[in-house]
C-alpha positions as CSV (number, residue, x, y, z in Angstrom):
1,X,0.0,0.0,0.0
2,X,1.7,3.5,-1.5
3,X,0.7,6.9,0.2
4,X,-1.8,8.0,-2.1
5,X,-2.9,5.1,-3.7
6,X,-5.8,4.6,-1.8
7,X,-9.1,4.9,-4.8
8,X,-11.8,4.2,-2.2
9,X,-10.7,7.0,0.0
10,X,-10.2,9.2,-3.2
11,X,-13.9,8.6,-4.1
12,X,-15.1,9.5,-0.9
13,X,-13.2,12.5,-1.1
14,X,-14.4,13.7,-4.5
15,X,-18.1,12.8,-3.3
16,X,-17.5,14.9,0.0
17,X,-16.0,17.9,-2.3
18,X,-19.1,17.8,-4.4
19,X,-21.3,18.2,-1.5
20,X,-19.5,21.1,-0.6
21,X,-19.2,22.6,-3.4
22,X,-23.4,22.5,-3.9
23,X,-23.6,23.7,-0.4
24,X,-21.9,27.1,-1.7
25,X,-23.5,27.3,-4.7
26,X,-26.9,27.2,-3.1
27,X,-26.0,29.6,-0.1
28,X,-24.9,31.9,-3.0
29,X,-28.1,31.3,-4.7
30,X,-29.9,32.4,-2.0
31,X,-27.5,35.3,-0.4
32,X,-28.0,36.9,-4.5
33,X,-31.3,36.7,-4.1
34,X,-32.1,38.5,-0.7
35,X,-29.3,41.2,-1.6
36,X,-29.2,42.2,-5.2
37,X,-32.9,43.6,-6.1
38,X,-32.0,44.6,-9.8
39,X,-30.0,45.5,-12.9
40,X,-27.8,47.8,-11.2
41,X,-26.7,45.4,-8.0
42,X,-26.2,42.7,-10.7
43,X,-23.8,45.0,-12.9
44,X,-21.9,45.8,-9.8
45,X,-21.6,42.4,-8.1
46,X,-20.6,41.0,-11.7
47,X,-18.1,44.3,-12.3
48,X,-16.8,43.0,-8.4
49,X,-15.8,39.1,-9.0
50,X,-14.5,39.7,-12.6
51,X,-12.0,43.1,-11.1
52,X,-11.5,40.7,-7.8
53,X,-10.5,37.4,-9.9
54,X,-10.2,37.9,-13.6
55,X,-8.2,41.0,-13.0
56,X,-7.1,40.6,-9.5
57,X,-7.5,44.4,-8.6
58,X,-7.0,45.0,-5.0
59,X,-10.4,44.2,-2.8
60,X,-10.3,48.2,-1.6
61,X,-10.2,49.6,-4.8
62,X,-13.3,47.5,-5.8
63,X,-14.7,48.3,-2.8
64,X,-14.5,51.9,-2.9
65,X,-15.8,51.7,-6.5
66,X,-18.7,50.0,-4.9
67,X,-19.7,52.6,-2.7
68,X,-19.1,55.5,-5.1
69,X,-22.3,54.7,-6.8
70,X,-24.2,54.8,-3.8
71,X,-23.2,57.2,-0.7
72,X,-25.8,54.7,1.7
73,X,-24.3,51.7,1.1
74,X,-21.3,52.6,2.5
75,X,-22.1,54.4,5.5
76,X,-21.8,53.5,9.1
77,X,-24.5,54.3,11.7
């Protein structure tokens, strides 16, 4: 028996990481849909991922572009 080699515990782990992995995708399902009400809030999160990943811009640059659009999302009370 090599480390590694072991394709019943590999299984289990893929099955456990596809779990996970549709445990996400639903809470983001549902997280969208009590939190962005409309074109605007779907531009914006969609402008977010793809400055955050695709062009890995640093997260308070997209932040503060963010908040520009919209003074009362970004204040504190």
């Amino acid at each position: 028996m090599n480390f590694g080699t072991q394709p019943l515990v590999q299984a289990g782990f893929l099955g456990i990481k596809a779990a996970v992995v549709a445990i996400v995708l639903q809470a983001l399902q549902r997280l969208g849909k009590k939190a962005l009400h409309g074109v605007t809030d779907l531009a914006l999160a969609a402008f977010g991922f793809l400055a955050l990943f695709l062009f890995a811009l640093p997260f308070p640059l997209v932040l503060l572009d963010r908040c520009a659009p919209r003074q009362s999302a970004c204040e504190v009370n």
